[in-house]
Residue, then its C-alpha position, 0 to 999 in steps of 0.5 A: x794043564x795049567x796056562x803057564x806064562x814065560x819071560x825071557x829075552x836075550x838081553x838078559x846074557x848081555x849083562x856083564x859081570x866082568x872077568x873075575x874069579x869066581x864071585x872075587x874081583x881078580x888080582x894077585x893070587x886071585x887069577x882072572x877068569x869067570x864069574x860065577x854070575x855068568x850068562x851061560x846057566x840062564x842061556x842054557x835053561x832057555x834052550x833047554x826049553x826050546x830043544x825040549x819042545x816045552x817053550x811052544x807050550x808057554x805063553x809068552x809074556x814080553x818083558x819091558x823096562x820098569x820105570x825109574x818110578x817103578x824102580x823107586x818103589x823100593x829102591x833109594x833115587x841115590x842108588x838108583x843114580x849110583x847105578x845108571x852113572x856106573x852102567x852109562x861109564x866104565x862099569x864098576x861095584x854097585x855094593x858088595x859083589x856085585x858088579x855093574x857092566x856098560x849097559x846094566x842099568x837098562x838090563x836090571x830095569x828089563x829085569x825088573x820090569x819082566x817080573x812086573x809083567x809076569x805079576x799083571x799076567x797073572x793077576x789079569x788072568x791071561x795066565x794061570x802062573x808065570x816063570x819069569x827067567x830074568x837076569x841079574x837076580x834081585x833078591x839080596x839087593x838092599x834099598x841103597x846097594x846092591x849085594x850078592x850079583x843083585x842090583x835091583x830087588x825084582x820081587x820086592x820092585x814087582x811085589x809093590x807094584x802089586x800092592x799098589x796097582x792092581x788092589x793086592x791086599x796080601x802077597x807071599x814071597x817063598x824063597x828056596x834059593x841056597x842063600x838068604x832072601x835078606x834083601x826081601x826080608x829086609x824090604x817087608x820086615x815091618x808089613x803084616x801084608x807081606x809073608x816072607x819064607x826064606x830056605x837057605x844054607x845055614x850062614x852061608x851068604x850073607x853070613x849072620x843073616x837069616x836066623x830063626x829069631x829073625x821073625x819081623x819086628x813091629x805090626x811085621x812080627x812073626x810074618x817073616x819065617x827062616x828055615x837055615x838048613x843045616x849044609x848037606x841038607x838034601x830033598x827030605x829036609x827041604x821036603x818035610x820043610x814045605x810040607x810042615x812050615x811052608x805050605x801051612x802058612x801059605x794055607x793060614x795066610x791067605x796071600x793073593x798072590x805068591x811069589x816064589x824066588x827060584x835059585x837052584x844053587x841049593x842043587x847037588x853040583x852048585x859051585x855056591x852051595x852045599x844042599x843035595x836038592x835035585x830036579x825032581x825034588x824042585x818039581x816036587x817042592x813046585x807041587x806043593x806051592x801050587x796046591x796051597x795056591x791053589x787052596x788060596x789064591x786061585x793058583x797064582x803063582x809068579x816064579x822070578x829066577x834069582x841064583x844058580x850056578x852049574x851051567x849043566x845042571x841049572x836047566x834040567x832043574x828049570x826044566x822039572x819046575x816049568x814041567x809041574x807048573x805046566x803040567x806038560x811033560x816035555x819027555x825029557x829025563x835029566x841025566x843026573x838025577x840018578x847020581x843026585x838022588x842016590x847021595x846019601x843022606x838024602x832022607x831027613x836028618x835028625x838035625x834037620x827035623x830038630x830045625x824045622x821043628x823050631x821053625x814049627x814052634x815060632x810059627x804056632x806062637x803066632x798062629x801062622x800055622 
């Protein structure tokens, strides 16, 4: 069993993301409705886990609101100003689909600063790994705006913190969510001390981003690492991904600490992509996480909750990883695994092993594996 610390705290579902159709801004012939960013996927994960009993085997760890200076560390005074007039007013676009709501600027900044507690419990030893399940997601906000439902970039904002305060000499940042980690790539393209991984929909959002080419550039190149799985990819891909390219260049690396970005849109019923991934296949992409991190950096492992969209399906995939990160079994079975798993074309695919392939080549070159 591992000591498996949990941030949560109801004001995560207060941020508003406004009445919109889906991820557009309504308006004829777009009919209002809800936002596919909304509070339910993250509410339900959190009650699963109390209903399930698995909440009183976690450790609780209280989130508080990062600094402006903790915020500063990646994000511009401008943007950060841009974002706190719109929270203090009406509300408004703080970049591309992404919206501010009265009071969202205290809400990302909890966001933020529950991440960053997360990283000063792993790294003090109070707990082994964390899941920090914070609300609005971060990983596609750049430096001066936000994109994709972001507003402040939590794992670039927690990662800095680490690097500069509790003497990180190297971090790991590993992102499975079904759209592309661009925000954090772009935050550590240049740093040869941050490795990033991304897994996405091939050119799904944002589209032109996430190439396999897209290696790093300067004393940053060949640190960062894409894998745009082919639509329909399923466990077996994402599978053979970790276990080829992933959990090798964790070993090679040697990160202090690794992050993990946890979208679960890359699920079989997400509205927002188009994977087959299912909740035993994320316990089984857990597992071979914790073992390279075991390997490396003592198992420290700090999971920040990014996308996710199937207010049904999102808890028990959050479920299944707090599970393998625990090591309790909560005696919960997920109703929809059988549908999910018995898709076909869930094996790896001859395309899908021609792209990991690539990825493999590239990162031989640069003997990250």
């Amino acid at each position: 069993m591992k000591k498996t610390g949990f941030v949560f705290h109801e004001l995560y579902t207060w941020h508003d993301t406004g009445n919109y159709a889906g991820f557009l801004a309504p308006g004829f012939p777009l009919q209002p409705g809800l936002h596919n960013e909304n509070p339910e996927t993250k509410r339900r994960f959190n009650n699963l886990l109390v209903a399930s009993g698995l909440s009183n085997r976690l450790t609780p760890i209280e989130p508080r609101e990062a600094t402006e200076e903790e915020i500063m560390l990646f994000h511009t005074p401008d943007y950060v100003r841009k974002v706190k007039a719109l929270s203090d007013g009406e509300g408004g676009d703080a970049g591309e689909l992404t919206h501010v709501g009265k009071g969202s600027y205290e809400i990302a900044k909890l966001s933020a600063g529950g991440v960053i507690e997360a990283v000063n419990a792993v790294m003090s030893g109070k707990c082994d790994n964390a899941y920090a399940l914070v609300r609005p997601p971060g990983h596609h906000a750049d430096a001066d705006t936000g994109r994709g439902f972001c507003i402040f970039g939590n794992v670039v904002i927690a990662a800095r913190y680490a690097l500069k305060h509790l003497n990180t000499k190297k971090i790991a940042v590993v992102d499975w969510d079904v759209h592309h980690g661009n925000g954090t790539e772009t935050a550590f393209y240049n740093d040869p001390n941050v490795l990033t991984i991304s897994l996405h929909q091939d050119n799904w959002y944002p589209q032109g981003r996430g190439l396999v080419a897209d290696v790093g550039e300067g004393d940053g190149e060949g640190y960062n690492i894409n894998l745009p799985l082919p639509p329909g990819s399923g466990v077996g891909a994402y599978k053979a991904a970790f276990e080829r390219v992933v959990a090798p260049a964790l070993r090679t690396f040697q990160p202090d600490l690794i992050f993990v970005a946890s979208g679960f849109d890359a699920s079989a019923f997400d509205p927002l992509g188009r994977q087959m991934m299912h909740s035993r296949g994320y316990a089984e992409l857990t597992k071979i996480v914790m073992d390279a991190a075991d390997d490396v950096c003592g198992g420290k492992i700090v999971m920040c909750h990014e996308g996710g969209y199937s207010a049904y399906y999102v808890p028990f995939c959050g479920l299944a990883v707090l599970e393998q990160l625990s090591g309790v079994n909560s005696g919960v079975e997920d109703p929809y695994l059988d549908f999910a798993a018995g898709m076909a074309k869930q094996d790896l695919q001859p395309a899908q092993n021609d792209l990991i392939s690539e990825v493999e080549s590239i990162c031989q070159k640069y003997r990250l594996i």
